[in-house]
C-alpha positions in Angstrom: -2.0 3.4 -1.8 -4.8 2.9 0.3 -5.4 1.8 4.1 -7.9 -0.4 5.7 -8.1 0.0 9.1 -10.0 0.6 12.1 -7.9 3.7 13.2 -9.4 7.1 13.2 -6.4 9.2 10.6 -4.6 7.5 8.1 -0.9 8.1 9.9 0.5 8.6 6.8 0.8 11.5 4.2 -2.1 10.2 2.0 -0.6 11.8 -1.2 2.8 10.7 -1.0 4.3 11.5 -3.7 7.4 13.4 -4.4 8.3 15.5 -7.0 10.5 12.7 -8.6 7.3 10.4 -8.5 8.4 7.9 -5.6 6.4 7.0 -2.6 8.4 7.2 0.4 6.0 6.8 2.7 6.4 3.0 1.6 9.3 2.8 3.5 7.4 3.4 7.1 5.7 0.2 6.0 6.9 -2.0 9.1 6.1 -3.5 12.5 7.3 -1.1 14.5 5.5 2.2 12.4 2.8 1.4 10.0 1.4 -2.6 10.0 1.9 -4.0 6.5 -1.6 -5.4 6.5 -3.6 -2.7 6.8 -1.9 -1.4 3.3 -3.1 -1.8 0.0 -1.1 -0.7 -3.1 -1.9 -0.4 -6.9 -1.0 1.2 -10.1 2.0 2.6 -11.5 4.2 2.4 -8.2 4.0 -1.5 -8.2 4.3 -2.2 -11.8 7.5 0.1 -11.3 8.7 -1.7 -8.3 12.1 -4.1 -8.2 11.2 -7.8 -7.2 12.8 -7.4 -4.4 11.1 -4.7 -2.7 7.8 -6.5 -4.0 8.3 -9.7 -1.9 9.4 -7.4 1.0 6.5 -5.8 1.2 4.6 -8.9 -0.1 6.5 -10.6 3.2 4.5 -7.7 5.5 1.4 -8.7 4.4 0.9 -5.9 1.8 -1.4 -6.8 -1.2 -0.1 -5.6 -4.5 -1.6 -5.3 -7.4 -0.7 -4.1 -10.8 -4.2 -2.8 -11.5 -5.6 -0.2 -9.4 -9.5 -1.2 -10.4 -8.5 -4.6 -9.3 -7.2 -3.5 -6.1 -10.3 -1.3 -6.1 -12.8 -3.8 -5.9 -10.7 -6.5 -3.6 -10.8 -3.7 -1.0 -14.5 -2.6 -1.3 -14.8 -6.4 -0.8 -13.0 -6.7 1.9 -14.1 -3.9 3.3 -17.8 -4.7 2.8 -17.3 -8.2 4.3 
């Protein structure tokens, strides 16, 4: 998970991950806490992810990807723009 954004701290517990391996801090993904757009995610945690919660988060404007180097260089990209 990664976040491109002009604010100063992520907002957002940067590791994430619980003992059981989820992410909840996905869930904070939403207009009124964290904007959708400014996230990134990659790896395991979307390959893992129901369809459903992919087009929800897809529908936020997060970009998913199931390979992290892939997501990797989109953001550098974007970033570098």
């Amino acid at each position: 998970m990664a976040r491109l954004t002009t604010s100063l701290v992520a907002g957002y517990n940067t590791y994430g991950f619980d003992e059981s391996g989820n992410f909840p801090e996905i869930g904070r993904i939403n207009k009124e806490d964290l904007p959708g757009d400014d996230f990134w995610l990659g790896g395991e945690v979307v390959r893992k992810m129901p369809e459903a919660e992919r087009k929800a988060l897809q529908t936020k404007g997060v970009r998913l990807y199931e390979n992290p180097q892939k997501l990797l260089a989109d953001l550098a990209g974007e970033f570098l723009k």
